[in-house]
N, C-alpha and C positions, 0 to 999 in steps of 0.2 A: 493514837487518839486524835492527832491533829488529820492524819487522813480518815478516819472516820465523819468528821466533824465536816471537813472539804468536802466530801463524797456528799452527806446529806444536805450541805446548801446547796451544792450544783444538782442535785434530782428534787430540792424543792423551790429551785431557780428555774428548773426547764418543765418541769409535770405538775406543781401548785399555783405555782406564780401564776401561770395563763388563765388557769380556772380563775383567781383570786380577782386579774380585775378586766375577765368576762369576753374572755378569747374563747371560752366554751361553749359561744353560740355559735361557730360554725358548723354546718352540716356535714359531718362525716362521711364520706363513700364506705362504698364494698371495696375491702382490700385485704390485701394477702400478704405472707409474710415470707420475705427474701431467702431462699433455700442454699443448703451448701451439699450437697453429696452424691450420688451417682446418676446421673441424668441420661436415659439411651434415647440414642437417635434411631428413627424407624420412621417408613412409608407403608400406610395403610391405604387398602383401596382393595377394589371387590374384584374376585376371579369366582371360576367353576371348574369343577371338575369334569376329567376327562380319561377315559380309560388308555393307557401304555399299546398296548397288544388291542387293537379292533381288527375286523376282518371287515370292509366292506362291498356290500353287495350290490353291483351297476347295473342298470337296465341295458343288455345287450341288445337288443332287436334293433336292427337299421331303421331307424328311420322312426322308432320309438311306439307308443303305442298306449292301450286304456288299461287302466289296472282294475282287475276283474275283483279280486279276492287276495287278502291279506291277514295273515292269523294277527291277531289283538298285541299289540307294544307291552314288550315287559314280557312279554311268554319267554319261556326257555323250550331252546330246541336243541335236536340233538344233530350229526352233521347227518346230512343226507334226508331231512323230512324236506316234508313239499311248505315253503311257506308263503310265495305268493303264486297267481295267473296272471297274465295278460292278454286280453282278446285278441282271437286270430282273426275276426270280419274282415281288419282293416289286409290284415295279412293277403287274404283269400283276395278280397277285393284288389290287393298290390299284383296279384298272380296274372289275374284275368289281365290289368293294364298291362301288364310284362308282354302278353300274346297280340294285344293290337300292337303293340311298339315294333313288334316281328313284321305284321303286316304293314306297318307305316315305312320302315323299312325298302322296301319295293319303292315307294310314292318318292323319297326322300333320295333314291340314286337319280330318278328323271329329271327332279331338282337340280340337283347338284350337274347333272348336264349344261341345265338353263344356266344358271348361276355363274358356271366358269367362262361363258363365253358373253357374260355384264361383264364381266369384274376384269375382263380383256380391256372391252369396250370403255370400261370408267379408267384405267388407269393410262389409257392415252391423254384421255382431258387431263385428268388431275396434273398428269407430267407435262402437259404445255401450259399449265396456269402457274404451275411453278416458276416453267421457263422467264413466263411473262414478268412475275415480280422482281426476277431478281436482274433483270433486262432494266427494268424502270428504276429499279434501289442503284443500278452502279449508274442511270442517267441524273440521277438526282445529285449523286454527291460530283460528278465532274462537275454539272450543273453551278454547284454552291461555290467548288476550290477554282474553279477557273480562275485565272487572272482577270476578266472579264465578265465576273459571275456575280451572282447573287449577295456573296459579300463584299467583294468591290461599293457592288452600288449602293449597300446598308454605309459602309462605312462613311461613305460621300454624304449620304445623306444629312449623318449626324454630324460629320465636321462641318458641311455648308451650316447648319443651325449651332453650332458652335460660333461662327463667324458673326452670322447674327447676333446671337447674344454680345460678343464683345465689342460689336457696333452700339449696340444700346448699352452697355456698360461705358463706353467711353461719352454717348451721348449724356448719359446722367451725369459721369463726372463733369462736363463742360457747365451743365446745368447749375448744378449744387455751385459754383465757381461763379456764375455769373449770376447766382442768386444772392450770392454773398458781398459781392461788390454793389449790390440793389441795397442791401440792408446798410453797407456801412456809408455808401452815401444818404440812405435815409429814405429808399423809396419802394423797399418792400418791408416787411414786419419780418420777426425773428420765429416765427411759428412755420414760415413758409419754409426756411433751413430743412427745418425738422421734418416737413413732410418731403423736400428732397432727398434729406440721408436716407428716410428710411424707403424710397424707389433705389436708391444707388444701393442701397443691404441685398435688397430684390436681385438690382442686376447683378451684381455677383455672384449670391447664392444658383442667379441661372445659369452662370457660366461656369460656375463648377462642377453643376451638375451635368453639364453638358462635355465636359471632358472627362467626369465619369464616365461617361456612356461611353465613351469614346476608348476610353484606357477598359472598360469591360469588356468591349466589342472584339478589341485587341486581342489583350488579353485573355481570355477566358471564352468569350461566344464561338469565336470561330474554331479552338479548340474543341471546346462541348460540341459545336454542331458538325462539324467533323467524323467527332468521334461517332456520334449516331446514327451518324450518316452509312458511314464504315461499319458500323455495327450491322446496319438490317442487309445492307449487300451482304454481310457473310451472314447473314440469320437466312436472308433467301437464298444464297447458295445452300446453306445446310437443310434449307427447307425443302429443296429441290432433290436433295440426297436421299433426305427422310421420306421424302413423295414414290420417288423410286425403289427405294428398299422397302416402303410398306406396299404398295401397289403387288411387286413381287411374290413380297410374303401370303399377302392376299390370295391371289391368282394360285402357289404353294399350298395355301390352305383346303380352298377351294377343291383342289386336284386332288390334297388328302383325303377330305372329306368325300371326295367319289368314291374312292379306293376302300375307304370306311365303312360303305353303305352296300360296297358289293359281300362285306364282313358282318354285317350288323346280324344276320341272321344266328349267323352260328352264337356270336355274343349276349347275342338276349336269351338262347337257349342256355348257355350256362347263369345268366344271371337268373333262371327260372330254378334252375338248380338249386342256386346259392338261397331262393327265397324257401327252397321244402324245408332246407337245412334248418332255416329259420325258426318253422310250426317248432321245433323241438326245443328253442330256445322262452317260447312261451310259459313255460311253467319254470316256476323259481325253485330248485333245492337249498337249501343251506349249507353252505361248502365247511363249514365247523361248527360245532356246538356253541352255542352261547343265549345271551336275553336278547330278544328283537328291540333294537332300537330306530325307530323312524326317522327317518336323518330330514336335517332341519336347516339344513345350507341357505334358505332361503326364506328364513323367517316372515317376513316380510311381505310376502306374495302370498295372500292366502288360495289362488287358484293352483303354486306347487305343495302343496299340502300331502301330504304323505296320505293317502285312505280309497275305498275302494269306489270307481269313477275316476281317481285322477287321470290327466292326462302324461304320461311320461316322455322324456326324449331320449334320445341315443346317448347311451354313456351318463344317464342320470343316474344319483345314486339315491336306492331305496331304502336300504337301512342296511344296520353294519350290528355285526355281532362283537360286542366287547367285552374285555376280560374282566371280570369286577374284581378280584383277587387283585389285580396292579392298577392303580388310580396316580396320579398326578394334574395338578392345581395348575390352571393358565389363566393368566390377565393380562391386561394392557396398563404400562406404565406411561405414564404424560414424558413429552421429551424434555421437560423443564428439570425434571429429577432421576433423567434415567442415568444421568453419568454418575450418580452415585450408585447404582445396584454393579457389584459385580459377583460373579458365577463363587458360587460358593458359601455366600452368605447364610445366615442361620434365620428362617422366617418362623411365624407360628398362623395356625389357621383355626379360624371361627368357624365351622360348617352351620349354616342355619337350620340343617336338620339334626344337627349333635350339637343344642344350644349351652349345655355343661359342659363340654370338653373343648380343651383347647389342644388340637395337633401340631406337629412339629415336622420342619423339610429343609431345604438346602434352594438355592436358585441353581436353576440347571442348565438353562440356555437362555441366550439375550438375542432377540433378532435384532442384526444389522440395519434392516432396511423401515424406518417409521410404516404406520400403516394409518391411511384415512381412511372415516367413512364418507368422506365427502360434502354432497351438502346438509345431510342428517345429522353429521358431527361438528359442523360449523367450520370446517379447515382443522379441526384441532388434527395435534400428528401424536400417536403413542406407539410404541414398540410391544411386542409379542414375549410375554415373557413366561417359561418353564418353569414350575417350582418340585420338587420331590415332595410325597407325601410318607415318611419316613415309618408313623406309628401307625397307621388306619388299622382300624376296628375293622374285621372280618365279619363281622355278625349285628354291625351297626347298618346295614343296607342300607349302602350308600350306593349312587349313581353317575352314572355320565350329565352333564348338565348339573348338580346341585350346588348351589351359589354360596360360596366361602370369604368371609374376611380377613384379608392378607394380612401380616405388616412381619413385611420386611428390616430388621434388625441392620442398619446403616454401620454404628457405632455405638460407644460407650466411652462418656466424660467422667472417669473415676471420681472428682474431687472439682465438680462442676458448681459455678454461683446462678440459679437459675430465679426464675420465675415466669408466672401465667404470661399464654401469647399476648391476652387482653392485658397488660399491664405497659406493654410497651407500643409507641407511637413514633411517627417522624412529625419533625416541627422545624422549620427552618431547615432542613435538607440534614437532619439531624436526627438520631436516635433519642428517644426522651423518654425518662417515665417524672411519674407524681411521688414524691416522698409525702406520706402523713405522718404528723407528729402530732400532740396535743396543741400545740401552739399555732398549726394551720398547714397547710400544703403547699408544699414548695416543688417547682420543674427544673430536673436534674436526667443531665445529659452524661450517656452513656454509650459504652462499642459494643454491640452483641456479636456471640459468637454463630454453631449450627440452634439447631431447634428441631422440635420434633410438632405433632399435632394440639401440644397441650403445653408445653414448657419452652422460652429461648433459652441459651445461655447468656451471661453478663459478662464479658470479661473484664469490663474496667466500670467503674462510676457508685458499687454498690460494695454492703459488705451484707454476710449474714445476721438476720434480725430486725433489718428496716422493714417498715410497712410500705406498700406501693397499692398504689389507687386502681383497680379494674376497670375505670371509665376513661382510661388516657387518650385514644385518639377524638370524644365527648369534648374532652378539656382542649383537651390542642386544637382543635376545630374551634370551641368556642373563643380562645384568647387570640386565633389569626384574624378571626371576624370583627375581634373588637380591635384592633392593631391595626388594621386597614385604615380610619378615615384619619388617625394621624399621620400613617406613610405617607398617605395624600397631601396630608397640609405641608410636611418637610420638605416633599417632593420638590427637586426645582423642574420649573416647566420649558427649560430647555429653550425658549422661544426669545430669540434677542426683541431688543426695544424697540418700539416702530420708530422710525426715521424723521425726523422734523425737515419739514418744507424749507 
């Protein structure tokens, strides 16, 4: 009876009493109430689908070419149908060039006569300008190290004006000295001191710096210019080397390129060869059965567009036959969270074209190496990441390319104390949420644990069945705002007292 009796004054101490003398005008927020029990951790974010087993089909033709004709995306072929053309004009037109190049042939040996007997002629200059510089780079540095040279006479220079200065540094002290002996017999003013000392600070400062110069010149300059000096005398001998070994190579080239030209004949007639071979690669067969799909590598460009006029290159790929039977899920995972996916995890998938069903898969490979898109993606860095598609519906036709939402299954907190992401704030470099009570809302500081897109965990500051306010970082935003012009007033301003005359 007597905890009976306890019990109802403290619940109409804490939940009557505030109504009673009118703590129940405060405005109540949106809030939620403190959870205890299984909380999973998952990263959701958008993939497509892609088929396992593709065959894809490249534009063989050298040199690439116009796409004539292409059967309709989505058709099913079988292997061996004809499914695209590519114009042979440019072809034909390649053939006829192929036959002037035979004849240019001829023109291009009597060249190559003319040519080897410049490239004689220019590698004699080239190789006496070499001589020349590097003639000049080994007079310059004797020039400099002499005993008698160039540094000698810097250094004289700066210690004569050294000398100087310390002449006028002793003239100022004589000054300041016989100024002083003016004042204290009474025939100069004590202001004129002042503007003495501060010529005698002058001559000092110049005679310091003047044996800087001096201790640098030492020091350090004539090291540094040395060394540069040394430097370009062997940059001009190597340049001298370089001049002769290319000049060589040239004149080599040259000779080959004769030797070339009395060959070219026979070579342009197999490259005429190699282009009949070609007409045959004009027409596309289908190397396996499957559905045409237009390959999209380059989204982005709508002049590479898969359709009939495009222009194709060598080794572009036109479209690829994939197995719809074996599908698997790829997305790019942000690098802020990819050290938590590892290979093997349990994910489930949203396909936007199967809006009821939810599928299930495994993660299957994680790329190593980030991938950007550059300036389209802002610098952001994401990984390439494989998912299995474990349950897919055979009869749900589904495709290469249809866009599914991931989430990857992280973890699970059996006996987790959680709540909404929007319940928790930082304040003062601090984890914070808002307790409501009937008697008003109070800021109560708290460690969270992981979190998923909708729930953190608490692990310390709450128990289950508190309320907590949804407008937390609202709040804590607005109590830093008001908290600011008193920091100010406490603030000491650091600033010592001005100095009394």
């Amino acid at each position: 009876m007597l905890g009976l009796i306890a019990g109802g004054v403290y619940m109409g101490w804490k939940y009557v009493l505030p109504y009673i003398v009118g703590t129940r005008s405060f405005e109540r927020p949106v809030t939620a109430t403190v959870a205890q029990g299984v909380l999973k951790i998952t990263i959701t974010d958008r993939g497509e689908l892609e088929s396992i087993d593709a065959v894809q089909v490249n534009c063989d033709l050298q040199g690439g070419g116009k796409l004539v004709s292409i059967i309709d995306e989505g058709k099913l072929v079988s292997k061996g149908d004809e499914v695209a053309k590519l114009d042979t004009d440019v072809l034909l037109r390649s053939i006829n060039e192929q036959d002037v190049k035979w004849q240019a042939a001829e023109g291009k040996l009597k060249s190559s006569r003319s040519d080897l007997s410049q490239a004689k002629n220019k590698a004699e200059g080239e190789i006496a300008k070499a001589d020349l510089a590097l003639t000049l780079a080994k007079i310059d540095l004797e020039s400099y190290d002499d005993p008698q040279g160039e540094y000698k006479r810097d250094v004289d220079k700066f210690k004569g004006a050294l000398e100087l200065k310390k002449k006028e540094l002793k003239e100022a002290e004589d000054d300041i000295t016989f100024t002083k002996g003016l004042v204290k017999d009474g025939y100069a003013q004590l202001e004129q001191i002042r503007a003495k000392e501060l010529t005698l600070q002058q001559r000092k400062f110049e005679v310091l710096s003047a044996q800087a110069e001096i201790t640098v010149m030492e020091k350090f300059t004539r090291k540094k210019k040395i060394t540069e000096l040394k430097a370009k005398a062997e940059e001009a001998e190597r340049e001298l080397r370089r001049t002769k070994e290319t000049q060589a190579s040239m004149i080599e080239k040259i000779e080959a390129e004769l030797k070339a030209a009395q060959s070219t004949s026979e070579i342009e007639k197999k490259q005429l060869t190699r282009m009949n071979e070609q007409m045959e690669r004009c027409t596309i067969h289908a190397p396996a059965s499957g559905i045409v799909v237009y390959s999209n590598s380059r989204y982005w460009d709508e002049s590479s567009r898969i359709r009939p006029g495009a222009q194709l290159y060598f080794r572009q790929e036109i479209f690829s036959l994939p197995d719809l039977t074996r599908m698997r899920v790829k997305l790019k995972i942000h690098e802020s969270v990819i050290k938590k996916v590892k290979i093997g995890m349990s994910a489930t998938f949203q396909i936007d074209a199967l809006p009821n069903r939810v599928l299930n898969g495994k993660v299957l490979k994680i790329a190593t190496i980030a991938q950007s898109d550059g300036y389209r993606g802002g610098g952001v860095k994401q990984y390439d990441t494989v998912l299995s598609l474990d349950d897919m519906p055979t009869d749900a036709g589904l495709k290469p390319g249809m866009t599914a939402e991931v989430k990857i299954l992280i973890g699970t907190l059996p006996d987790a104390i959680s709540v909404p992401v929007a319940a928790v704030t930082e304040y003062d470099s601090e984890k914070v949420v808002y307790i409501v009570t009937p008697s008003g809302i109070t800021r109560r500081t708290v460690t969270v644990g992981d979190n998923n897109e909708q729930y953190v965990q608490v692990t310390e500051g709450l128990i289950p069945g508190e309320d907590v306010a949804l407008d937390a970082r609202t709040r804590a935003a607005t109590e830093l705002k008001a908290s600011k012009p008193e920091a100010k007033t406490s603030e000491p301003t650091g600033k010592a007292p001005p100095l009394r005359k």
